[in-house]
Residue, then its C-alpha position, 0 to 999 in steps of 0.5 A: x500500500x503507497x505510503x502517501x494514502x496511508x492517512x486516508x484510510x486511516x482517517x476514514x476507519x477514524x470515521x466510523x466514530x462519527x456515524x456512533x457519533x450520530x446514532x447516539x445523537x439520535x438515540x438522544x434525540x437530537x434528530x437534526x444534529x445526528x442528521x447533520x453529523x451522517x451528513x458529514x462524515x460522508x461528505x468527508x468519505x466522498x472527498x477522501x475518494x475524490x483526492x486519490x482521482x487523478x483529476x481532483x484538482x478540477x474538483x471546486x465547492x466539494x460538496x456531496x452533488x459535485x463530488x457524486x458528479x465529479x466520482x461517476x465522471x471519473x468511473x469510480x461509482x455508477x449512477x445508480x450509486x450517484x442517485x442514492x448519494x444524490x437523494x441521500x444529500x437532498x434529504x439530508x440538506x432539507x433536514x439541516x436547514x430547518x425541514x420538518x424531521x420527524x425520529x422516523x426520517x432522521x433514522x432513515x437519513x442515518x442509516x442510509x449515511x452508514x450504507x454509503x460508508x459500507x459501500x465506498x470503504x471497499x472502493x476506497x481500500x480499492x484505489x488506496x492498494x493500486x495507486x502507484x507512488x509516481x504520481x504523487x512524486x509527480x504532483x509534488x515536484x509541479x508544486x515545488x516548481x510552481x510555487x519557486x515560480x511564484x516565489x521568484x515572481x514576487x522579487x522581495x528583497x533578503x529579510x533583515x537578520x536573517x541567518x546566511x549560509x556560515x552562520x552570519x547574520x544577513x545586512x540588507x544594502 
């Protein structure tokens, strides 16, 4: 398994706290809170899934419609998986901004957060086990080189007091 992805399965194993999390939540009664919690941590699932694509840097306002889109565009999820995704975040957003939530809905939302987590977890493990290192080295080394180029671009002068190379303090002229 690439060392670089190692984080994000391991975020996402982390994750299995929050859908507790909303269970308790809602045993509690707190049916919008618990909503909202399952909300998120699939979102989080969906962007995780979305960075080990090769074209994530396309991706902007990851949310749960543009990441479905952006997923089945990239063949990872199908579109029957995009619709339940899809109408998973509809229920879930109409709860969040104050829909009418009865302990019914909110265990439906829920549970059908925690069936969308068992079903990318194997997608996830999937690209987290083929993705090979090159391409993360690739992406690193066009970071460095753009950011020297933004560096270089900004032409600012040597800080005063900083350190030279010998240990001697830096004097601008």
């Amino acid at each position: 398994m690439p060392n670089r992805y190692r984080p994000l399965l391991r975020a996402e194993f982390c994750a299995g706290d929050q859908f507790a999390e909303a269970m308790f939540l809602l045993n509690a009664g707190y049916r919008a809170a618990a909503v909202s919690t399952s909300r998120t941590a699939v979102e989080r699932l969906l962007k995780r899934v979305a960075l080990m694509c090769p074209g994530w840097r396309t991706l902007r306002r990851p949310q749960i419609h543009r990441l479905t889109e952006f997923l089945l565009a990239e063949g990872v999820i199908s579109e029957q998986e995009r619709r339940d995704f899809t109408s998973f975040g509809n229920m879930a957003s109409s709860v969040m901004h104050g829909g009418d939530c009865n302990m019914h809905k909110a265990a439906k939302i829920v549970a059908q957060g925690e069936r969308i987590r068992a079903s990318m977890l194997p997608i996830l493990y999937n690209l987290v086990c083929t993705q090979p290192d090159t391409k993360r080295e690739q992406a690193k080394s066009e970071w460095v080189e753009l950011s020297k180029n933004r560096i270089a671009d900004l032409d600012l002068p040597p800080i005063v007091g900083s350190v030279q190379e010998g240990g001697a303090p830096c004097k601008n002229a």
